[in-house]
C-alpha positions as CSV (number, residue, x, y, z in Angstrom):
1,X,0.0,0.0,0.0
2,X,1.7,3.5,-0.7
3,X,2.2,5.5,2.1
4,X,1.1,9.2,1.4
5,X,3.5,12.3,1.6
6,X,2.8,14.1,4.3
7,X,1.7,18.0,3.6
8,X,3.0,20.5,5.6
9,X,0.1,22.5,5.5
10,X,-1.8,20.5,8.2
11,X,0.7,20.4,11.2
12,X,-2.6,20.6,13.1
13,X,-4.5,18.4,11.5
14,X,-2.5,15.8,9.8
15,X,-5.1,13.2,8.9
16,X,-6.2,15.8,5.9
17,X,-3.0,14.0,4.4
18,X,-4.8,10.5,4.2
19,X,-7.5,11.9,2.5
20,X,-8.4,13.4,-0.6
21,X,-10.5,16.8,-0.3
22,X,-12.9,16.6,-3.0
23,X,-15.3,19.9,-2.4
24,X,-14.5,22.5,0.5
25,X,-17.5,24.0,2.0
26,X,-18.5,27.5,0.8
27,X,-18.9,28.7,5.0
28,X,-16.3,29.3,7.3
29,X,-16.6,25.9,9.0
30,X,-14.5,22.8,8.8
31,X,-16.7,20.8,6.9
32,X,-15.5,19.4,3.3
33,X,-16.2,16.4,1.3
34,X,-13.7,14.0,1.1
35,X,-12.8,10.5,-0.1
36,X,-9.7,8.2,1.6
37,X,-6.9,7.1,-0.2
38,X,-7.3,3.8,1.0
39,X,-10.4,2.4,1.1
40,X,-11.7,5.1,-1.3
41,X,-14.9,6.2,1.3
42,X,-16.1,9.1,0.4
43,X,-17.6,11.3,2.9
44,X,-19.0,14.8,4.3
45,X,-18.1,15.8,7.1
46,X,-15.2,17.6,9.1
47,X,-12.2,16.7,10.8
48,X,-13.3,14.9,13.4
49,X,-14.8,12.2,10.8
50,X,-12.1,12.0,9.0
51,X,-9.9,11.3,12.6
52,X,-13.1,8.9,13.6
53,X,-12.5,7.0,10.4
54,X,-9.0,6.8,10.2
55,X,-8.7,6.0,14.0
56,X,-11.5,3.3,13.8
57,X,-13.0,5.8,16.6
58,X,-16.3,4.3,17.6
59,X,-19.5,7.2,17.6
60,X,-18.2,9.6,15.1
61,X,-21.0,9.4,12.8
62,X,-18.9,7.0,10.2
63,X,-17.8,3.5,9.4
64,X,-13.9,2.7,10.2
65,X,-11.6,2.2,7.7
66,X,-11.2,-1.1,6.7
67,X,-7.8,-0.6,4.6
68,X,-5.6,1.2,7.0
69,X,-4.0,-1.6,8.9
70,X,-0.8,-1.5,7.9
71,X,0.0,1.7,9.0
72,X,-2.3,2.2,11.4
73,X,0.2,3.0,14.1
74,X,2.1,5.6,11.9
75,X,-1.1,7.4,11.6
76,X,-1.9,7.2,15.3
77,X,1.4,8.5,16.1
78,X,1.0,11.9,13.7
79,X,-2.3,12.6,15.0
80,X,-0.8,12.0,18.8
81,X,2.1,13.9,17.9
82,X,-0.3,16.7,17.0
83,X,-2.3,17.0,19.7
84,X,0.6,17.0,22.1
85,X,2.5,20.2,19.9
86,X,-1.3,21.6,20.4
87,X,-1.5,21.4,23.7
88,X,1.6,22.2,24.8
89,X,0.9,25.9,22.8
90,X,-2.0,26.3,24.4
91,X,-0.6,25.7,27.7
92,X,1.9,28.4,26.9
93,X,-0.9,31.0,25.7
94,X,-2.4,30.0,29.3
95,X,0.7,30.5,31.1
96,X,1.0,34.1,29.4
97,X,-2.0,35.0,30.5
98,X,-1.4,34.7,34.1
99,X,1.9,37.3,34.2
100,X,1.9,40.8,33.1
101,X,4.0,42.0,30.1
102,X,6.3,44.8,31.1
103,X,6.3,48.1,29.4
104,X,9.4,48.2,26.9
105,X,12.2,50.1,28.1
106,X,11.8,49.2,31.7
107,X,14.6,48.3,33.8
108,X,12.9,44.9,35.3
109,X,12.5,44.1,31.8
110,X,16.2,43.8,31.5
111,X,16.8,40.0,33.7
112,X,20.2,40.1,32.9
113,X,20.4,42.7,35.5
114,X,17.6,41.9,38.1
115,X,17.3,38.3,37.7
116,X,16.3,37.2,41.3
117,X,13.5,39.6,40.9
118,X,11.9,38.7,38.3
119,X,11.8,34.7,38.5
120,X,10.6,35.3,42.2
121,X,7.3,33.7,42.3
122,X,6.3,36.1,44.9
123,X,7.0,39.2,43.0
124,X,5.2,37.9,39.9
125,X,2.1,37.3,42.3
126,X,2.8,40.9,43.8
127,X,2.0,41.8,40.2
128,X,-0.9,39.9,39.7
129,X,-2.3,40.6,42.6
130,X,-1.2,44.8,41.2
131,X,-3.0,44.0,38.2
132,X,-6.4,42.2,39.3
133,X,-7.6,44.2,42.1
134,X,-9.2,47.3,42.2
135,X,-6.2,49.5,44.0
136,X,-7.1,53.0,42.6
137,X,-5.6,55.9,44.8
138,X,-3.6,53.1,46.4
139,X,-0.2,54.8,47.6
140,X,3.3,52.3,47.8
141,X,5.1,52.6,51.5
142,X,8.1,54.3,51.0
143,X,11.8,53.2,51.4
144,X,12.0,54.5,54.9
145,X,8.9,53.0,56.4
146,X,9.3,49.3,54.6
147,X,13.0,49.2,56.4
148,X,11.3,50.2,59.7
149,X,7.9,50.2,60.8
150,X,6.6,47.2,58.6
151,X,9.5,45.2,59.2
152,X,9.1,45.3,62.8
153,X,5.7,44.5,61.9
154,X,6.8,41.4,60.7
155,X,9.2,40.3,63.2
156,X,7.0,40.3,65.9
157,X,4.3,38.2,63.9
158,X,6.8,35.7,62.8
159,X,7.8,35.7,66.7
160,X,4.4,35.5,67.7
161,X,4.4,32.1,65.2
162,X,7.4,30.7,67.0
163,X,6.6,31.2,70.8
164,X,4.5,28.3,70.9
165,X,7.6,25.9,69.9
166,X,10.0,28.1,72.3
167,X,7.9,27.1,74.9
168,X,7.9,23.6,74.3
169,X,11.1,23.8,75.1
170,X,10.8,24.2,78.5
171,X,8.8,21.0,78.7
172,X,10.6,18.6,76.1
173,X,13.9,20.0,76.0
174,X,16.0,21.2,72.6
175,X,19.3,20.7,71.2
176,X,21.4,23.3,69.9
177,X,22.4,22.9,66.8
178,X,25.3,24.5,64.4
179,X,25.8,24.7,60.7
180,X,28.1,25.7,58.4
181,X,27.2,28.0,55.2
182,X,28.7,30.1,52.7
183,X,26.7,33.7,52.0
184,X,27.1,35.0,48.4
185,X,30.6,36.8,48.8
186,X,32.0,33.2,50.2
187,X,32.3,34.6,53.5
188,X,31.6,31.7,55.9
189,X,29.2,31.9,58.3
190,X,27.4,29.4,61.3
191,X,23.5,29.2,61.9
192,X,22.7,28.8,65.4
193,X,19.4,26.5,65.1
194,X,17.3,25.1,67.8
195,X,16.1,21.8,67.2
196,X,13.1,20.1,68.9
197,X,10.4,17.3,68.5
198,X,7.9,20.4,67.3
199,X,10.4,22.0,64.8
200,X,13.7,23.6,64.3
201,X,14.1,27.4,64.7
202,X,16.6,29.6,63.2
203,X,18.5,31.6,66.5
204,X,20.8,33.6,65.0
205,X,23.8,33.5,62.5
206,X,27.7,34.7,63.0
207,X,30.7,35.5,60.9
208,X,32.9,32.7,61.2
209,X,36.5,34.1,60.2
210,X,38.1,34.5,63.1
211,X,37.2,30.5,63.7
212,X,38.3,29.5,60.5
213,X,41.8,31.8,61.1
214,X,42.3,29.5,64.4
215,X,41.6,26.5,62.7
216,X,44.3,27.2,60.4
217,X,46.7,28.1,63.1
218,X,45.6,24.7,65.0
219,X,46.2,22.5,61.7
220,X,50.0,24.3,61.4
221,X,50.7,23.4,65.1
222,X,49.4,20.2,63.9
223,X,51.7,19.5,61.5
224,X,54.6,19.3,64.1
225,X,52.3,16.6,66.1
226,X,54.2,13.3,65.6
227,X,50.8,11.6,65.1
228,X,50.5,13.4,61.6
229,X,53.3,11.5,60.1
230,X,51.0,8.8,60.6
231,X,48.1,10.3,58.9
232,X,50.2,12.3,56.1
233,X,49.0,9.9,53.4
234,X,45.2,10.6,53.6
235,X,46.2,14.2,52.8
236,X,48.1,13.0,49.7
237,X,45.4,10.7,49.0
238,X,42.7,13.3,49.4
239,X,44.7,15.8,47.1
240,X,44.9,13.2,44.9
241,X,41.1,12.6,45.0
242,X,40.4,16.4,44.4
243,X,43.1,16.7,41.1
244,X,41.4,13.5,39.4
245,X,38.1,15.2,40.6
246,X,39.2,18.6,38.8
247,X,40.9,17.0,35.9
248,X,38.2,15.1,34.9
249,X,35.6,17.9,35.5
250,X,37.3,21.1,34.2
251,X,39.1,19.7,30.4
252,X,36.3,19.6,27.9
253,X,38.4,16.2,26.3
254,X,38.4,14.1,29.5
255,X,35.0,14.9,30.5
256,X,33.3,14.1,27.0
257,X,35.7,10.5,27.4
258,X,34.5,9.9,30.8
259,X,30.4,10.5,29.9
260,X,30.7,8.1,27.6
261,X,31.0,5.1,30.0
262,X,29.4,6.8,33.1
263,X,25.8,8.2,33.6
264,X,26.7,9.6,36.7
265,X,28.9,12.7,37.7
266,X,31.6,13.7,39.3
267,X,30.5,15.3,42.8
268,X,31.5,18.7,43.8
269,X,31.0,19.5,47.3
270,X,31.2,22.6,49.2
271,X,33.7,22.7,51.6
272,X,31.2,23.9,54.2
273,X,29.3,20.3,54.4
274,X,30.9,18.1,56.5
275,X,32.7,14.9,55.2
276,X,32.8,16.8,51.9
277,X,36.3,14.7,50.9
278,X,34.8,11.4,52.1
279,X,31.4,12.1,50.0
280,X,33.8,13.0,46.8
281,X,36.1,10.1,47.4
282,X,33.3,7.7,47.6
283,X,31.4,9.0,44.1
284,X,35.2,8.6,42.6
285,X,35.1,5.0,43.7
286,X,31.5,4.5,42.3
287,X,32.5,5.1,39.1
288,X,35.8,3.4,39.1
289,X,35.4,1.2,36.3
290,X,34.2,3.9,34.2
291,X,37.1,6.6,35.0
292,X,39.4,3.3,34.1
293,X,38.1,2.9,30.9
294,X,38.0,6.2,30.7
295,X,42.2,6.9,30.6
296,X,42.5,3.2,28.8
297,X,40.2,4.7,26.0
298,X,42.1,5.5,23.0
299,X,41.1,9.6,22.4
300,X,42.9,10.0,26.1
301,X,46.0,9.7,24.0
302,X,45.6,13.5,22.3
303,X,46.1,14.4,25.6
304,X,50.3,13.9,24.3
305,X,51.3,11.8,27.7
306,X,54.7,12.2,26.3
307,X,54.1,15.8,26.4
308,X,55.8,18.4,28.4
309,X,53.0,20.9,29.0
310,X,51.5,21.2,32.3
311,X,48.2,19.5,30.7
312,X,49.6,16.7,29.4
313,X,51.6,15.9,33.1
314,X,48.6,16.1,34.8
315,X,46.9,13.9,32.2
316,X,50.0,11.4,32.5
317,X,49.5,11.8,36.5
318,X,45.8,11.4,36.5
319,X,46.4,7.9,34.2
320,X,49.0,6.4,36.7
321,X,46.6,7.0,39.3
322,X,43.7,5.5,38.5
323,X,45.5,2.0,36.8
324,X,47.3,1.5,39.9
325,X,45.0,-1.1,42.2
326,X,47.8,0.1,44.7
327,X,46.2,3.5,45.0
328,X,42.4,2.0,44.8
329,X,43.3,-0.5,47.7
330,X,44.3,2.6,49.5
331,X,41.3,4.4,48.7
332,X,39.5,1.9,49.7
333,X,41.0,1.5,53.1
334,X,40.0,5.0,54.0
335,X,36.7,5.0,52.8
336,X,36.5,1.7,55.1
337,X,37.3,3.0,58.3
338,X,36.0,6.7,57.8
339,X,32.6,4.9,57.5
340,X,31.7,4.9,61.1
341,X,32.5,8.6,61.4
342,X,30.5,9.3,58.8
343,X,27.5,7.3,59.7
344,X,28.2,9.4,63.3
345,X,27.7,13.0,61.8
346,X,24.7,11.6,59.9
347,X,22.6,10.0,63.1
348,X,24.0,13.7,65.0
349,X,22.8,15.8,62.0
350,X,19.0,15.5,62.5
351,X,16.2,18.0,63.8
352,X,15.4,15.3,66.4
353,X,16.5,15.3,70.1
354,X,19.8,12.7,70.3
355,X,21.8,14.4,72.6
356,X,21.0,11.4,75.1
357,X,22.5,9.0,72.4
358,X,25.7,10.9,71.4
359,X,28.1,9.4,74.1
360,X,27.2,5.6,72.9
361,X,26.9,6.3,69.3
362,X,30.5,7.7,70.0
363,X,31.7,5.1,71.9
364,X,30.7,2.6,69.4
365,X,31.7,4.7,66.1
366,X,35.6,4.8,67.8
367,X,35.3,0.4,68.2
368,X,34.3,0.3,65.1
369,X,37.6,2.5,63.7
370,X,39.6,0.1,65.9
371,X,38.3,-2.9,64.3
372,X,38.5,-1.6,60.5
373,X,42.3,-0.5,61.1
374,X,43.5,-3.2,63.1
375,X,42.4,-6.2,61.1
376,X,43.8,-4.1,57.8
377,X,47.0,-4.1,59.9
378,X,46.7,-8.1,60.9
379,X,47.2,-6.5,64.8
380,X,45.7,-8.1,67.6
381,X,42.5,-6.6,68.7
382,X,43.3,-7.0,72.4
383,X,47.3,-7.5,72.6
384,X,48.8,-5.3,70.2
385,X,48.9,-1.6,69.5
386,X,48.7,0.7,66.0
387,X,50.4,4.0,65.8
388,X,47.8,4.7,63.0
389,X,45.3,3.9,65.2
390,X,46.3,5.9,68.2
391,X,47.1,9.0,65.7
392,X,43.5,8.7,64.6
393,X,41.7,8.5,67.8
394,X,44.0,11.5,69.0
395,X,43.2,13.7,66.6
396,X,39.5,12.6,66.7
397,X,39.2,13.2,71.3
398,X,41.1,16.5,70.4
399,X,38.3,17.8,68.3
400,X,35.6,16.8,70.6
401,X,37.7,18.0,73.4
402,X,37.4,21.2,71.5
403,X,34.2,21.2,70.0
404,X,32.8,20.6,73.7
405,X,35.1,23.5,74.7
């Protein structure tokens, strides 16, 4: 059976193609005389016949066709594929409807500028709301009294909302929480939340510079600590972790190699979330096979690794990395016994009261780092001792010891 050629003049209705028009009606409706090209029907009536009898739709005032068969599903899928485009337009002219068009020339027309604005879904209501009601006379608040007198207003409702969990607290008891955060000039910052069985509250929020200016000054006095010769590997391993990371993610080459093979991405973490190295260097282990083939695959080679440009080493460095099992072992060693730290800050990190459960959950996460590192050593669990181990667990009861401080 020939298939006919479809006419671009019905991207609406593309079952006019399957038929031959024989007289249009002299009116402006759809109605026309037609006759199929395959089972050679002729009939009046308007689309919706000509869809009922191509579609073998039953109640559409005429018989199916009994000669489309064969490419019945190709005609289905046109008139779906029609319907769909339709629908999806006049979903759009909907959507349109419900904002208001801004005058040309204005400056929140320009989004470039004052883009937070204008995709706030508040705002756009604001407008809406501007728009719709009958506000004639109606005068703004100026500058002075929105930074003042309504936004006290405001506080002291939203405080009004939150006494009744404050004093919950009296009765059920809350934990103080602390968080970590970035604002948008990367200047780090820690919430001060309360959290309870009712609901967490924001308290209050600090800068954090002068913490993270002693934290560097601890980490230098820590580097004279015997017990980080013990532990200088995992920061070699972890700057590893973020180079590959890096690498992988930041050269257009590598990363259109490595998407071939994997369907998942390479993580990046903000520093400001705990575990943020653990949590990268477990997605790198997820996808080891793939970043293997990845280096093994023959386009890695325009990377030159013969080369002398600083590309090129990295690209050489990158590849001895990830063949060695010597450095995956070792990876997977550290995931292994940073596990039960992890799995710590995760039961910690809730909005629920487990301040009661800390000093067991603690006791049994530092076991569990005992047992992971002393049966990778082969030393006895009772009768023998590992420097590795006691420079972990040091470095872990200073950091409560100060944390508690």
């Amino acid at each position: 059976m020939p298939r006919p050629t479809k006419n671009h003049g019905f991207d609406d209705t593309p079952l006019w193609n399957h038929v031959d028009v024989l007289h249009m009606s002299a009116g402006r409706g759809g109605n026309r005389k037609w006759r199929c090209k395959y089972c050679n029907k002729e009939v009046s009536g308007s689309y919706s016949k000509a869809k009922g009898h191509l579609l073998k739709i039953p109640n559409q005032g005429v018989l199916p066709c009994t000669m489309v068969d064969d490419i019945y599903r190709e005609i289905k899928k046109e008139n779906d594929e029609a319907e769909q485009k339709k629908r999806a337009r006049n979903l759009s002219a909907k959507q349109k409807q419900d904002y208001i068009s801004l005058p040309e020339g204005s400056d929140l027309a320009h989004t470039k500028k004052r883009k937070g604005g204008i995709e706030n879904p508040y705002y756009r209501k604001f407008c809406q709301r501007l728009a719709n009601g009958s506000l004639y006379g109606y005068i703004p608040p100026t500058y002075d009294r929105l930074r003042t007198t309504l936004l006290l207003q405001l506080k002291a409702h939203v405080e009004k909302l939150l006494q009744p969990i404050r004093d919950s607290w009296v009765k059920k008891g809350a934990s103080i929480c602390l968080d970590g955060w970035q604002d948008l000039k990367s200047k780090p910052l820690i919430n001060i939340m309360a959290a309870s069985a009712s609901s967490p509250v924001f308290l209050k929020a600090f800068d954090a510079s002068e913490i993270i200016t002693k934290v560097a000054e601890y980490l230098a006095g820590f580097e004279k600590a015997d017990h980080y010769k013990e532990c200088q590997w995992i920061l070699d391993l972890v700057n590893q972790v973020d180079e590959i990371n890096y690498f992988v993610q930041n050269h257009g080459l590598s990363k259109q190699i490595f998407d071939r093979y994997s369907d998942l991405r390479l993580l990046k973490v903000a520093e400001t979330r705990f575990g943020s190295k653990i949590v990268m260097a477990s997605r790198l282990r997820f996808v080891k096979d793939a970043l293997e083939k990845t280096v093994m695959d023959p386009d890695w080679k325009k990377f030159k690794v013969n080369g002398r440009t600083p590309v090129e080493l990295k690209a050489r460095e990158v590849k001895v990395l990830l063949v060695s099992d010597g450095w995956w072992d070792k990876l997977d060693y550290f995931l292994e016994f940073t596990l039960p730290m992890i799995n710590f800050l995760k039961a910690a990190d809730t909005d629920s009261c487990v301040l009661h459960l800390v000093y067991d959950m603690w006791d049994t996460m530092i076991e569990q780092v005992k047992k992971v590192i002393f049966n990778h050593e082969g030393a006895g669990f009772l009768t023998e001792q590992s420097p590795f181990y006691d420079a972990i667990q040091n470095v872990i009861e200073i950091r409560a010891v100060r944390d508690c401080v």
